[in-house]
C-alpha positions, -999 to +999 in steps of 0.1 A: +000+000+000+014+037-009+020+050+022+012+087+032+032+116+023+029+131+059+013+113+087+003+134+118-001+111+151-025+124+179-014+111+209+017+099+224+008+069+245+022+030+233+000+030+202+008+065+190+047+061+194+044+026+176+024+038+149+047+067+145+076+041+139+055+021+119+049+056+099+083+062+094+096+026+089+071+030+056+087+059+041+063+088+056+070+125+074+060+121+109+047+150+126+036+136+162+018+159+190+005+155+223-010+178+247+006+161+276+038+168+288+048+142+313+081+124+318+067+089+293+055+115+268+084+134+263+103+099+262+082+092+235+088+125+216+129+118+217+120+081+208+103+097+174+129+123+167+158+097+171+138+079+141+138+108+123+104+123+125+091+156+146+073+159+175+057+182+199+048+178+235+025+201+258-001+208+226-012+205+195+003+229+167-029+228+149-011+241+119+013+215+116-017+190+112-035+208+090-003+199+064-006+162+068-022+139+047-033+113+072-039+123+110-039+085+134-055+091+167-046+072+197-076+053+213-071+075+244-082+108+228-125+111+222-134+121+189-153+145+207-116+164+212-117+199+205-083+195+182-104+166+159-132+190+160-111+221+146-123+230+114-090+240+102-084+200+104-118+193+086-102+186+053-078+158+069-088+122+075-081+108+104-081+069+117-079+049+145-038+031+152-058-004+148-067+006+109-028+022+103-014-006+111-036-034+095-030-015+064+009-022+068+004-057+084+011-088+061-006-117+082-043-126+091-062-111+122-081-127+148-098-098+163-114-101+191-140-078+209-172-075+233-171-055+269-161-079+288-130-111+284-115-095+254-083-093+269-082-129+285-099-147+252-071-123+229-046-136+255-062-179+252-062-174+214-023-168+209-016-192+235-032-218+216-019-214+187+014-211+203+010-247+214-002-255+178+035-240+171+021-209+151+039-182+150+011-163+171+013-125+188-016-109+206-023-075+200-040-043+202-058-030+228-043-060+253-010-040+251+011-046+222+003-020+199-007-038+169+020-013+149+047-034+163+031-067+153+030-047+115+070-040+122+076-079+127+098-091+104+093-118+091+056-113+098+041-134+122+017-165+107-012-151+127-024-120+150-046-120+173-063-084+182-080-071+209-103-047+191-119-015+218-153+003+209-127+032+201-105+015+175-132+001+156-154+036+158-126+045+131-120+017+103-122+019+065-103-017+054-101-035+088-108-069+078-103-098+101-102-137+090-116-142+123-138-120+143-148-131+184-173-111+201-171-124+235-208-104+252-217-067+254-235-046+279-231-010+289-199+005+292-176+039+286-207+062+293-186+086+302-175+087+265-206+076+246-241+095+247-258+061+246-254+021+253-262+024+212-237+047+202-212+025+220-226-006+206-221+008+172-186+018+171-180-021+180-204-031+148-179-021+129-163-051+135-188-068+106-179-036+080-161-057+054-171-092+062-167-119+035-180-153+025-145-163+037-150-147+072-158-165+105-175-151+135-171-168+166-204-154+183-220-154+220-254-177+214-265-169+245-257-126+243-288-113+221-275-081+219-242-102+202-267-121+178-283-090+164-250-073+163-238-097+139-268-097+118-262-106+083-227-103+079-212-123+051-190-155+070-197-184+087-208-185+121-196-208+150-214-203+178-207-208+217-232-216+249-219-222+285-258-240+288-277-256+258-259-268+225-262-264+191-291-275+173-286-303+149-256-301+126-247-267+136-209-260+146-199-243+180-187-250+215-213-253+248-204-271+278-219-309+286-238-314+316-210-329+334-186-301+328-170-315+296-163-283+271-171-298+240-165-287+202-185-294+167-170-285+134-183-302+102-205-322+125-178-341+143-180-338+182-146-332+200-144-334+238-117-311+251-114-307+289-136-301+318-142-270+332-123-279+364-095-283+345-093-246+336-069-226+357-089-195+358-113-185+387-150-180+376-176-196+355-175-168+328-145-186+322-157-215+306-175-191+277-143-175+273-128-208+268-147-219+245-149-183+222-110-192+222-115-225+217-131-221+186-112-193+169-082-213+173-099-244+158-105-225+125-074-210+127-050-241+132-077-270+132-053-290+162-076-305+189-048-319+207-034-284+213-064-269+223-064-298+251-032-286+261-034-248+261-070-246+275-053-266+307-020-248+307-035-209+300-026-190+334-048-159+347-035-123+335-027-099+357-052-076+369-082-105+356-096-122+387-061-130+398-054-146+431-026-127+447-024-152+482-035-162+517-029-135+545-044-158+573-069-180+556-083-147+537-077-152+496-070-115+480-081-115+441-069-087+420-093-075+392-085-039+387-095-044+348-133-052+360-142-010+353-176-016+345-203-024+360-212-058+345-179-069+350-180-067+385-211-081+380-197-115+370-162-110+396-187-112+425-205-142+409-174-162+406-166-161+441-169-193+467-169-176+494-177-145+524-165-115+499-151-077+513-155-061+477-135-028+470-152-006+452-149+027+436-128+050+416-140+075+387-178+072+381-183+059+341-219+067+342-237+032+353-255+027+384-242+004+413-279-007+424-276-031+395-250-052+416-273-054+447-290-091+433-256-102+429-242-092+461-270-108+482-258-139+500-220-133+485-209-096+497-209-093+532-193-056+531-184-029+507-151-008+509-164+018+490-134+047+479-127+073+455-146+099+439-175+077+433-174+063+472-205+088+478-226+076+446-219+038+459-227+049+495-265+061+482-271+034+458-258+002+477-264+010+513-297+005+517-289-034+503-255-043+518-229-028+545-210+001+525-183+011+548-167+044+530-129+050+533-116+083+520-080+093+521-050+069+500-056+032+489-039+021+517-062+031+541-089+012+517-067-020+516-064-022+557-102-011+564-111-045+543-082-064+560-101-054+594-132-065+576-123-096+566-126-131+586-107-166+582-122-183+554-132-150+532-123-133+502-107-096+498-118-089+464-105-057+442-133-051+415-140-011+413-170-010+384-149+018+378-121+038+359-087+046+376-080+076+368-090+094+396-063+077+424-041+062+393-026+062+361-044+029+351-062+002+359-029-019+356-014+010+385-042+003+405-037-036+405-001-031+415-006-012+442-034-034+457-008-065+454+020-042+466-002-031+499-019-072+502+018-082+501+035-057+530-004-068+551+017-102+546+049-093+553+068-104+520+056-126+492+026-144+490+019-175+474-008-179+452-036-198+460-069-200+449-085-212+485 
């Protein structure tokens, strides 16, 4: 593909500053800009002017955009940014760092998206194509910019993308082989006008579907079902109760916990769900959205045995951090929504201090009261939305509110909790307001569990 003249990047977080490399490795002008002006931005700024482009830190020289040809904006920055909305810009197109790069990327996509999972089934899918011995990456939104993955060379013989609402709100030829999306439900409020708006930006998904396409689907999400409408492709199909219906291919999980697998109408039995190393019944639909996209990727059932047991909980994703006496602390900073907290308080066994709070995203906590009831014997609400938690959840369940630092939040639910409970981190909300990121905020917690302890823990699921 002819590559830009002049490409202007927005934004100088991991995706901006790859797809600025990736910009000038393919023979464009580089003008990069971000308004921030922080120590890892201004890195990234000598990073991009040692590879020969220009950049700019603490604004945007709206001039110097103006003169490019293509303007790629990092997922962080709205479109509703007053420097996309400047009409001395109006005449320049602008994309989303997921479309740059699969312009310049010479191997098939996996994408995967959905509100909740995306990360862990992004993660499970290169994992088991890795023990299929593919040359797999996983990338995108899960951390690896997918620029870098476009850099590889040689290419690699698949990637697997984690896809946001925000990447996909800007594709023109984003086509995957394989598209996952793993459930949806309301999320980014705080961004979005509407549940539908945000749905919509992850439609795209579907944009250039083909006959060749698959689309590994939620059967039992009918939200997922309408999203993928009539999109050219075949469809597999997954259920974590029920089956498929006659010949139909998917993956739904036998009565006596077996995960189980049809393609072309023959029946594979994989592994039970006991088998699976990851904490929560969600789990098992996640396993099997990976399941499946790996199957039509690399069609090795024996690998997907093996990688399905041997996959290990990412950091941040329900992960056990330890026992402080007989108490098991789980870490799932990434649950900032609503419905996944939903499903971290569902997947827990036993007496559960929850930790909740942060920067409000626009959902209300009273729809986490069902799910509470006979597993949350206390809140630790904190953060700017500790007062909103207070008001909605109180009347339903203990809220104790902590203001001040985490710490103070970590050692009111240490006092809290009793021999035989769980300590569980799962704000419903954004970081932003305490930390830099959800990933901060999951450090800390295991930082402050760990010097409750004394030293390192070791993991346990209790």
């Amino acid at each position: 593909m002819t590559a830009p003249g002049r490409v202007g990047i927005v934004g100088l977080a991991r995706s901006g500053r790859s797809a600025a490399r990736l910009a000038l490795a393919s023979g464009s002008a580089v003008f990069a800009t971000d308004a921030g002006d922080t120590e890892e931005v201004r890195e990234a700024a000598s990073e991009i002017r040692r590879h020969g482009g220009e950049a700019e830190t603490g604004g945007h020289s709206v001039e110097r955009l103006a003169e490019c040809d293509l303007l790629v904006v990092s997922p962080g920055i709205p479109p509703t940014a007053p420097i996309l909305s400047d009409q001395r810009l109006a005449s320049v197109p602008w994309t989303s760092e997921l479309e740059f790069a699969f312009r310049h990327l010479d191997a098939p996509v996996i994408a995967v998206t959905g509100t909740n999972g995306k990360t862990t089934v992004t993660a499970w899918i290169a994992h088991l194509l890795q023990a299929s011995g593919l040359d797999a990456v996983a990338a995108g939104n899960i951390g690896l910019p997918l620029s870098e993955a476009a850099l590889r060379d040689p290419p690699p013989e698949w990637v697997v993308a984690e896809a946001s609402s925000y990447q996909l709100g800007r594709i023109d030829t984003f086509a995957p082989r394989i598209g996952v999306v793993t459930n949806l439900a309301p999320d980014h409020l705080d961004r979005y006008d509407t549940v539908e708006a945000y749905y919509a930006d992850k439609a795209h998904l579907f944009d250039n579907a083909r006959p060749h396409s698959t689309w590994v689907l939620n059967a039992e999400d009918p939200a997922v079902m309408r999203m993928a409408g009539d999109a050219a492709g075949r469809r597999l199909r997954f259920w974590t109760r029920g089956g498929p219906v006659g010949g139909e291919s998917g993956g739904w999980v036998r009565e006596d916990g077996m995960l189980m697998l049809r393609v072309a109408g023959e029946d594979e039995a994989l592994v039970r769900e006991n088998e699976l190393r990851l904490l929560g019944g969600h789990n098992r639909a996640n396993a099997l959205a990976a399941a499946l996209a790996a199957f039509a990727a690399a069609g090795d059932v024996v690998a997907l045995r093996d990688g399905l047991r041997s996959f290990s909980p990412l950091r941040h994703r329900l992960e056990p951090i330890g026992e402080i006496d007989g108490v098991l602390w789980v870490n799932d900073s990434k649950a900032t929504n609503v419905a996944s907290c939903r499903v971290a308080v569902e997947s827990m066994e036993r007496p559960t201090v929850l930790l909740l709070g942060g920067r409000h995203k626009g959902e209300s906590y009273a729809e986490l009261a069902n799910a509470m009831a006979g597993r949350v014997k206390a809140v630790v609400a904190y953060g700017e939305a500790a007062g909103r938690v207070d008001a909605e959840l109180g009347a339903r369940v203990r809220v104790e509110r902590v203001d001040g630092p985490f710490r103070g939040v970590v050692w009111r639910a240490a006092e809290l909790a009793e021999p035989g409970d769980t300590v569980l981190l799962a704000p419903a909300c954004a970081s932003f307001d305490m930390f830099r990121d959800y990933e901060d905020r999951g450090r800390q917690f295991a930082r402050l569990v760990e010097e409750l302890a004394g030293g390192p823990l070791e993991v346990g699921r209790g």
